[in-house]
N, C-alpha and C positions, 0 to 999 in steps of 0.2 A: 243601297243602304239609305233607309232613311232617317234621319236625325233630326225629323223636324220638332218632336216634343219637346230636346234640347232647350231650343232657341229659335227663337222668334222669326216670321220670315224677312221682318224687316231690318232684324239686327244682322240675321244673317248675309242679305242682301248688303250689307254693309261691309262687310269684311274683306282684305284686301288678300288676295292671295298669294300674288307675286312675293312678299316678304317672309312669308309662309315657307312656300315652295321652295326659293333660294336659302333659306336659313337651315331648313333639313337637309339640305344638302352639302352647306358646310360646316353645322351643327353634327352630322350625321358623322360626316370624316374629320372631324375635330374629335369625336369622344370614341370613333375607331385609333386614332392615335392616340390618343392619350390616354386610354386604356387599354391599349393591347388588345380587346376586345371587339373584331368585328362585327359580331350579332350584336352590342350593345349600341354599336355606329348605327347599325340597321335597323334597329327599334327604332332609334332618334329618326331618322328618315323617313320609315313605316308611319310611325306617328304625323310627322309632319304632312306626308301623304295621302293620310286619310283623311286629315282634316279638310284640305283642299280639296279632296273628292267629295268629301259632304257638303261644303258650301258648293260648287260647282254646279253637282246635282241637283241642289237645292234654287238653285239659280239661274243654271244657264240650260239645263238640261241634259240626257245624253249626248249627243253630239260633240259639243264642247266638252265635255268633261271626258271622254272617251280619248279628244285629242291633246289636252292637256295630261292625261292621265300616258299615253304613251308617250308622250312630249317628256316626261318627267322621267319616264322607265328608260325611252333610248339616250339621256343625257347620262344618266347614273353610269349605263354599261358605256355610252363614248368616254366618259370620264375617263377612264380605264386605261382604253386604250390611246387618247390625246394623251396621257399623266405619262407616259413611256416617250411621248416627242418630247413635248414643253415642263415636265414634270408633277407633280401631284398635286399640289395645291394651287401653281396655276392653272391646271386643267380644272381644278374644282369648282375655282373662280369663276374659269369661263365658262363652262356648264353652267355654273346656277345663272350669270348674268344672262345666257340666253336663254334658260328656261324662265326666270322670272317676268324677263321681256313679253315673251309668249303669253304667259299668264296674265301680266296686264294687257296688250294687246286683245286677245279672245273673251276675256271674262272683266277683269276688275274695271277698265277703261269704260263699260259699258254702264255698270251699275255703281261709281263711285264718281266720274267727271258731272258734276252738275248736282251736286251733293253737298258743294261749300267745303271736301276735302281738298280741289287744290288750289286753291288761296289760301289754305291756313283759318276758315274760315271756323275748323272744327275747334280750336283751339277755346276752353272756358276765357270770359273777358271777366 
């Protein structure tokens, strides 16, 4: 999937995914509960998903994005099965915190440290 007409390669090179990542995943099971609606959780997720796989692509190439992309797929289905030990929304917790880790680790640490995002540097004065 390409999406580069989108957005710019250097915005996109910008974009941080780990909060992406982790927020579709408890964005995803936040609006499956409280709508009663699973496929509506799973849009929220889907979406979040794809995003991350377009900036990935767009950035880190296949490789990384291939690992990240099942990094995201086997958290969703452990969720599941962790949410039956520890329960569901601390499994969800945990999942996304390790997926998001992963995310920054592989991809965002690469293309956002040394950028003046972490100092705060991004901040308008």
């Amino acid at each position: 999937m390409n999406l580069d007409f989108l957005v710019s390669d250097r915005a996109m090179a910008r974009v941080p995914t780990a909060p992406i990542a982790a927020g579709g995943l408890i964005a995803g099971f936040a609006v499956a509960v409280a709508t009663g609606s699973r496929p509506l959780g799973g849009v929220v997720l889907a979406a979040c998903g794809l995003a991350c796989i377009a900036v990935w692509s767009s950035r880190d190439g296949r490789g990384v994005t291939v690992k990240l992309t099942a990094a995201g797929l086997a958290g969703f289905a452990l969720s599941h099965a962790l949410g039956l030990v520890i329960g569901a929304w601390p499994s969800v917790l945990v999942v996304s915190a390790v997926v998001s880790a992963l995310c920054w680790r592989l991809s965002d640490s690469r293309h956002l440290l040394g950028q003046g995002l972490e100092s705060g540097s991004h901040v308008a004065h």
